[in-house]
N, C-alpha and C positions, 0 to 999 in steps of 0.2 A: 802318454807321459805319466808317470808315478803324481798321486797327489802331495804337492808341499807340503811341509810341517810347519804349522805356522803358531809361533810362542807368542803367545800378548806377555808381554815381561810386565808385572803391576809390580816387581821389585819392593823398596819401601814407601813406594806411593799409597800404602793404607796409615801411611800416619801414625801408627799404632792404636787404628780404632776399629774393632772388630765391624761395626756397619759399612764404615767405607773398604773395607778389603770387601764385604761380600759382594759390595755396589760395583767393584773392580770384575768379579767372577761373572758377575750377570755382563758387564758391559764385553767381557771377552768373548764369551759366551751367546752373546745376541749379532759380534760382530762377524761370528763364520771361524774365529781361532781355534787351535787344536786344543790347547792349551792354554792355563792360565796360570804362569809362573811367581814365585815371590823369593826371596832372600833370606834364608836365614845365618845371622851370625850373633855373636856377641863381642861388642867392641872391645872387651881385654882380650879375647883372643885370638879377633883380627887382628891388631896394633898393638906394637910395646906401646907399658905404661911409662914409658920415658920417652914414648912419642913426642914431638915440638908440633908444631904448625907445618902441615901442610899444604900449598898452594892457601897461603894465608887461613887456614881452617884449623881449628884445636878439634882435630877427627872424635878421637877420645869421647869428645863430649859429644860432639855431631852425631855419632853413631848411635850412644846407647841413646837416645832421644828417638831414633828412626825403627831402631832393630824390633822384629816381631816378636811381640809376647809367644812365648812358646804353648801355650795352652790355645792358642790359635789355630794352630796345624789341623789339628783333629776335625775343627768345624768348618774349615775351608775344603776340609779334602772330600766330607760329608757335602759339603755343596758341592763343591764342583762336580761328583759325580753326578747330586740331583741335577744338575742344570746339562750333562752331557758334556763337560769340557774337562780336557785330565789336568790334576793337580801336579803341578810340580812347584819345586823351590830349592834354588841352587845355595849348598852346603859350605861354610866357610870355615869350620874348623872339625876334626873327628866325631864330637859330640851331634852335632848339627847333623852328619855322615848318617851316624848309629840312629837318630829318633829316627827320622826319616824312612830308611830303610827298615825299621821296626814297622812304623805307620803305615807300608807298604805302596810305595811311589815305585812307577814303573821302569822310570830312569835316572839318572842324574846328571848336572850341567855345572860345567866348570867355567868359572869367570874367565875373563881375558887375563886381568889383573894376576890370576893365580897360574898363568899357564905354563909360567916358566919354573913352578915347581911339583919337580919331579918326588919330592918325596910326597906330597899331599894329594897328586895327583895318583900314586902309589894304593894309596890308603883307598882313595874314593872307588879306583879301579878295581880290589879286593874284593868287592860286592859282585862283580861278577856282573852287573845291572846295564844295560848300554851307554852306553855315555857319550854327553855333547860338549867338544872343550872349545872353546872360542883360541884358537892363536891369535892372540894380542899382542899388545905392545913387551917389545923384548922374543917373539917369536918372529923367528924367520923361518923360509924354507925347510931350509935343514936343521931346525932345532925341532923341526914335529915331529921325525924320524925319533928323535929320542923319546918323544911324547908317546908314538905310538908304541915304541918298544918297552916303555913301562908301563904301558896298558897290558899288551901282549904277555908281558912276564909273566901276570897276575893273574892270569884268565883270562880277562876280558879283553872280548873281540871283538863285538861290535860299538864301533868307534864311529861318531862323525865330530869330524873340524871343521868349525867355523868361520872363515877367517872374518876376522875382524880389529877396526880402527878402535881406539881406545882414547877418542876424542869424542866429548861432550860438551855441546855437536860436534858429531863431524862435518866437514867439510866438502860438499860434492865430489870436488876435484881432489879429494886425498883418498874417496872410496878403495879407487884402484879394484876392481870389482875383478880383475881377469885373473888374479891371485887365485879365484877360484878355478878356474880351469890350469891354474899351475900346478895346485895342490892337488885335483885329481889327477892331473897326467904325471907329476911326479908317485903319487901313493898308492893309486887308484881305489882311496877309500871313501866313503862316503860326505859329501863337504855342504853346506851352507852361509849362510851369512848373518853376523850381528850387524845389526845396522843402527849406527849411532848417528843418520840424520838426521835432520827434523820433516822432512818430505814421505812422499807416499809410492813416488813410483820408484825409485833406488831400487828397494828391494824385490818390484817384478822383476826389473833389469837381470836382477842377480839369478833370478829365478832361468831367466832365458839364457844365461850363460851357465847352468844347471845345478844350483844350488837347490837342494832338497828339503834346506831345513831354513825357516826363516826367523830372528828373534826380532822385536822390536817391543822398545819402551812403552808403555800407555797411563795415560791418568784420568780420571774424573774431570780434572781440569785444571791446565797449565799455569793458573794463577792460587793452586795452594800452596800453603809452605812447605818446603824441603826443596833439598838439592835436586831433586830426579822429574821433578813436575815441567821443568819449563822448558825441558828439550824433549819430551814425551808427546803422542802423538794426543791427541784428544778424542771423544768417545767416536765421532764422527769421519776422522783422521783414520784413525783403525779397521773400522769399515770398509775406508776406500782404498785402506791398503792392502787390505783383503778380497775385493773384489779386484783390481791391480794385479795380484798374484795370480787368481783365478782363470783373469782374463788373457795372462804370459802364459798359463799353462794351456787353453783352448789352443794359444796360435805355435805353439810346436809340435815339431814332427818332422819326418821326412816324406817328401810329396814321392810314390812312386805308381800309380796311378789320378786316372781322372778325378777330381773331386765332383759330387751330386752338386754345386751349383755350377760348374764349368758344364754339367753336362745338360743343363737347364740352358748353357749358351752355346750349345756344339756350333748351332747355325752361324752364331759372327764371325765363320773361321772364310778361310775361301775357297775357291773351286777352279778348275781350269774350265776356261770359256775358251769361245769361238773370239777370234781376233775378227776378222772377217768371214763372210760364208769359205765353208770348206766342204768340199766335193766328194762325194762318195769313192773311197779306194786312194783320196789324197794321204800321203806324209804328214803326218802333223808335225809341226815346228815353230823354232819363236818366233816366226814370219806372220802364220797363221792362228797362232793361240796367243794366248796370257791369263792373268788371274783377277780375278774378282769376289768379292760378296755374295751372295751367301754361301754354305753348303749346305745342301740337303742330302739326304741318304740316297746313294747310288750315284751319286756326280763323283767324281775323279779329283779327290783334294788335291791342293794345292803344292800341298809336302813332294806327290809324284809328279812332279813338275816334269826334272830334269830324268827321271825312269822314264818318263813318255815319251820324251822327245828324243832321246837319245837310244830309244831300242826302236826305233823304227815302225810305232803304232801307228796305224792308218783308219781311215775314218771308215764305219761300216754302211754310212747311212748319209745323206747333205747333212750338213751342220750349218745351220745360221748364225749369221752375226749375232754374237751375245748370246747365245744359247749356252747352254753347258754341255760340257763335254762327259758323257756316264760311261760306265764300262762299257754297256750294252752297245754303246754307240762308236766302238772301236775295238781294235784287234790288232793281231801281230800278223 
């Protein structure tokens, strides 16, 4: 199986405080992720300035409080390389687009929230750069069809969808996880999962139904302030949801030979035995035979049961009760 892509999302869980975003890159980074993502926007031009309240929140204000200093960029992507984990940070308006791919980030990730649009999705695609777009809320099946073909327009080909709930938290039972095997069998493009629960294993799950790319939330620690901390995995949380994935990817595959520990058990299979003695030049039959424990090499397994008995194999030699029945020790 291909290795996951595993995004530790620190989003705007740094605060706006350059030590705790680098404390984010080491924790991604010590936890086995590929990646160590963050967010950038500017809250006037994510939101109208005539924005109200949102789920009771003045965003406006919410946001420029959270959003990353932009002189940040440079020295997280400098770490992350030093630390081995790739920089990334998903772009919320054209500007964010342009530094970024100036800065030279290897990909770009489109939020859920932005998935239903197509003109920005336009814009981001124009880079040519692969891109991961989460269908979110507002995307169904067949609105990705349109997603993909404004990727396609632009050049850009290599495309993975996300799918993902746009509930923080989500809710176990609204994963709906087999979404992912809709969206490859309908597109057959590349697909993953954002996973907005608060748990660890969801996302191996997703992994076994064959999501390739995996996002999840993380923080320092789910009692700082901001909106994004307290549904976020914590530094330990990430870890095991990393080795979780790890652990979904070891157990897939298709079985089409013996596996080296079945063959460390060949012996617990079984063997055709003597029912009672059988006579040299007798018929073997289900009168005379049956099966038992062990097999060793040259006994007559088990599987040739019904070939034995039914082609007319006769004993070469006496066969005792409980004996094994070996090639050597019969014939046609």
């Amino acid at each position: 199986m291909t290795k996951t892509f595993i995004i530790a999302e620190a989003g705007s869980n740094h605060n706006r405080n350059l030590q705790q975003a680098l404390k984010l890159i080491d924790i991604a980074s010590d936890s086995g992720a590929d990646v160590c993502k963050f967010q950038t926007y500017s809250a006037e031009k994510l939101f109208s300035t005539k924005s109200k309240l949102v789920n009771g929140y003045d965003v406006l204000n919410m946001f420029n409080e959270i959003q990353i200093p932009r002189d940040f960029h440079p020295i997280l992507k400098e770490y992350c390389d030093e630390k081995g984990v790739e920089f990334m940070s998903t772009p919320f308006d054209e500007d964010a687009v342009d530094e970024l791919f100036k800065l030279g980030v290897k990909r770009f990730k489109i939020a859920g929230f932005e998935s239903t649009d197509l003109r920005f999705i336009k814009y981001v695609a124009s880079t040519k750069l692969p891109l991961i777009i989460s269908a979110g809320i507002g995307t169904d099946i067949e609105f990705i069809e349109q997603i993909l073909n404004s990727c396609y327009s632009v050049g850009a080909n290599d495309v993975t969808i996300l799918h993902c709930n746009n509930g923080y938290p989500t809710l176990p039972e609204e994963s709906n996880l087999e979404t992912i095997l809709k969206i490859k069998e309908t597109y057959g493009v590349k697909v993953g999962f954002s996973d907005h629960t608060t748990d660890t294993i969801t996302p191996a799950l997703a992994v076994a139904l064959g999501a390739s790319v995996i996002e999840k939330h993380f923080t320092i620690s789910k009692l700082l302030h901001g909106p994004d901390h307290k549904f976020a995995l914590n530094p330990e949380e990430l870890t095991q949801m990393v080795k979780n994935i790890r652990h979904a990817e070891k157990c897939m595959g298709s079985k089409d030979k013996t596996t080296q520990s079945e063959l460390d058990n060949i012996q617990g299979q079984r063997s055709i035995v003597a029912l009672r003695d059988i006579e040299e030049g007798e018929v073997l039959s289900s009168k005379n035979t049956t099966t038992k424990r062990p097999f060793y090499d040259g006994n007559v397994h088990a599987k040739e049961y019904y070939n034995v008995i039914d082609s007319g194999y006769k004993s070469n030699v006496k066969i005792h009760k409980d004996d094994f029945v070996t090639w050597k020790s019969i014939s046609r």
